[in-house]
KOLFI-192857 format. One record per residue (C-alpha): residue in one letter; residue number from 1; x, y, z. Coordinates in steps of 0.5 Angstrom, whole numbers. Layout:
! residues N
<atom res="a" n="NUM" east="X" north="Y" up="Z"/>
...
This chain:
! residues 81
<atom res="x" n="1" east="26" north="-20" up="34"/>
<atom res="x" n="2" east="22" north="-26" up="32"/>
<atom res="x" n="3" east="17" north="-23" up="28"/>
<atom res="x" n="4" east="22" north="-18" up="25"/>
<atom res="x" n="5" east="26" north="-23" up="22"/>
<atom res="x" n="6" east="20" north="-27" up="20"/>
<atom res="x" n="7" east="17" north="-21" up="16"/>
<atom res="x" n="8" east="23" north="-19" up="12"/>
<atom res="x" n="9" east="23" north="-27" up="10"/>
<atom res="x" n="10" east="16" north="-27" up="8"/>
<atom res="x" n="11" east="16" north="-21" up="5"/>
<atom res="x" n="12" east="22" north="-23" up="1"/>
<atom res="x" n="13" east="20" north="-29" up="-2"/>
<atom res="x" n="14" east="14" north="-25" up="-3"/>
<atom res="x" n="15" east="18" north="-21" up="-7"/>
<atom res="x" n="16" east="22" north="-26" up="-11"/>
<atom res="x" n="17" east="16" north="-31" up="-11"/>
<atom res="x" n="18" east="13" north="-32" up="-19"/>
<atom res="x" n="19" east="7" north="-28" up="-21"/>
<atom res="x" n="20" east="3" north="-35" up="-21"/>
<atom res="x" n="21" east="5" north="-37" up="-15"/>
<atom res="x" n="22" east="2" north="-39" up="-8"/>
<atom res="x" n="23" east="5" north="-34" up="-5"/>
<atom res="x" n="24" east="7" north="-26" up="-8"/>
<atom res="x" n="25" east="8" north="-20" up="-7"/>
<atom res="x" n="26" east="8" north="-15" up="-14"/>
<atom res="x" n="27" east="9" north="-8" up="-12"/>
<atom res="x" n="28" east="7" north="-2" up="-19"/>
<atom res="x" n="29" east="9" north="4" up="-19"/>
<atom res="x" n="30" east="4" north="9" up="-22"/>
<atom res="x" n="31" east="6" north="15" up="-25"/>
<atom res="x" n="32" east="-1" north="18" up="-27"/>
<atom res="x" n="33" east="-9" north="14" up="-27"/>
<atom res="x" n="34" east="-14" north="17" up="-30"/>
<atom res="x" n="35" east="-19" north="14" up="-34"/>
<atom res="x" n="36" east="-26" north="12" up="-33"/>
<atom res="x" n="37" east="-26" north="6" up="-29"/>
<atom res="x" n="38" east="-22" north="9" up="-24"/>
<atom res="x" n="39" east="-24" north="16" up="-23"/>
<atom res="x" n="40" east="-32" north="12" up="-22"/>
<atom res="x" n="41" east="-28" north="9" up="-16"/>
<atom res="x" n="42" east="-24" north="14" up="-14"/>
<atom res="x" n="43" east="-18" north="11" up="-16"/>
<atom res="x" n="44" east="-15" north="16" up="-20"/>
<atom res="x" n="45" east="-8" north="18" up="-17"/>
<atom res="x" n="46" east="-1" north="21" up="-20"/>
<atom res="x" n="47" east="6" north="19" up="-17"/>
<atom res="x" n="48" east="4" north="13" up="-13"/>
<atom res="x" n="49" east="4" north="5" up="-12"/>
<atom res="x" n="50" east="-1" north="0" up="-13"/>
<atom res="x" n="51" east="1" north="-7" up="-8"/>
<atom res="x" n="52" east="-1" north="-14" up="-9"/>
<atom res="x" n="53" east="-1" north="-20" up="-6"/>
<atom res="x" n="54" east="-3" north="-26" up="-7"/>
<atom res="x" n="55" east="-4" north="-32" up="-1"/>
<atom res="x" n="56" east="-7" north="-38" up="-5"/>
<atom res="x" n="57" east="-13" north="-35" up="-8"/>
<atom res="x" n="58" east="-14" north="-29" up="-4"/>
<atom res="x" n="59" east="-12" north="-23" up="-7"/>
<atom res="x" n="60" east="-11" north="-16" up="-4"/>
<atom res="x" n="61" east="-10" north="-10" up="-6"/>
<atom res="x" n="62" east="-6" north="-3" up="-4"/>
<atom res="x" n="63" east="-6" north="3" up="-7"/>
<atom res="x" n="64" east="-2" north="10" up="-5"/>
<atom res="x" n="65" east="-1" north="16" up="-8"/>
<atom res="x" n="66" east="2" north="23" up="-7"/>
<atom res="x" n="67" east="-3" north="26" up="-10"/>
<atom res="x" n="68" east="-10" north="23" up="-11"/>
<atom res="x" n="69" east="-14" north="27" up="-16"/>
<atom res="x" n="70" east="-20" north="23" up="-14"/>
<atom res="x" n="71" east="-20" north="27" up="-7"/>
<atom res="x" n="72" east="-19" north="35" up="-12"/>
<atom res="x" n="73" east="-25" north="38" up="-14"/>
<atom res="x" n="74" east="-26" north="45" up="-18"/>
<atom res="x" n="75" east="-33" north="47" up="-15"/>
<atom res="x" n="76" east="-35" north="50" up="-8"/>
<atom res="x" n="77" east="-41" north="48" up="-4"/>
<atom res="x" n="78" east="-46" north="54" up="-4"/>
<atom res="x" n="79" east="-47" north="57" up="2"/>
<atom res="x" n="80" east="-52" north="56" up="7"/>
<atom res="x" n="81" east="-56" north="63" up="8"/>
C-alpha cells in the first residue's frame, strides 16, 4: 500500500513539477510523426503518446503508439524455392 501511495506522490509532482526542474514528468500526445528522422529510427507512429522524465540530469524516453507506421510495409519478401 506503501508503495502505492509512493508512486501516486512522485508521479504527481512529476506531473505539476516545471519543465527545468530537478524532477518532471511531461506526457505529449502524438497525432500523426512522420518525417525523416524519425521513419530512419523507427519511430514513425500515429495516435500515440511520447513520455518524458527528467531525474536530475537524466532523461528517459517513452513512446507508445496505436498504430506504428514504422512496423507497416507495403513489399513481401520472395519466396524461397
Amino acid at each position: 500500500m506503501g508503495v502505492l501511495i509512493l508512486f501516486t506522490a512522485l508521479v504527481s509532482v512529476g506531473l505539476t513539477a516545471p519543465a527545468d526542474g530537478p524532477f518532471s514528468i511531461a506526457i505529449t500526445p502524438v497525432f500523426f510523426r512522420l518525417d525523416a528522422t524519425a521513419i530512419a529510427e523507427s519511430r514513425a507512429r500515429a495516435l500515440g503518446f511520447d513520455v518524458d522524465i527528467k531525474i536530475g540530469s537524466m532523461h528517459m524516453h517513452f513512446g507508445w503508439s496505436a498504430v506504428p507506421i514504422s512496423s507497416l510495409t507495403t513489399s513481401r519478401a520472395a519466396p524461397l524455392l
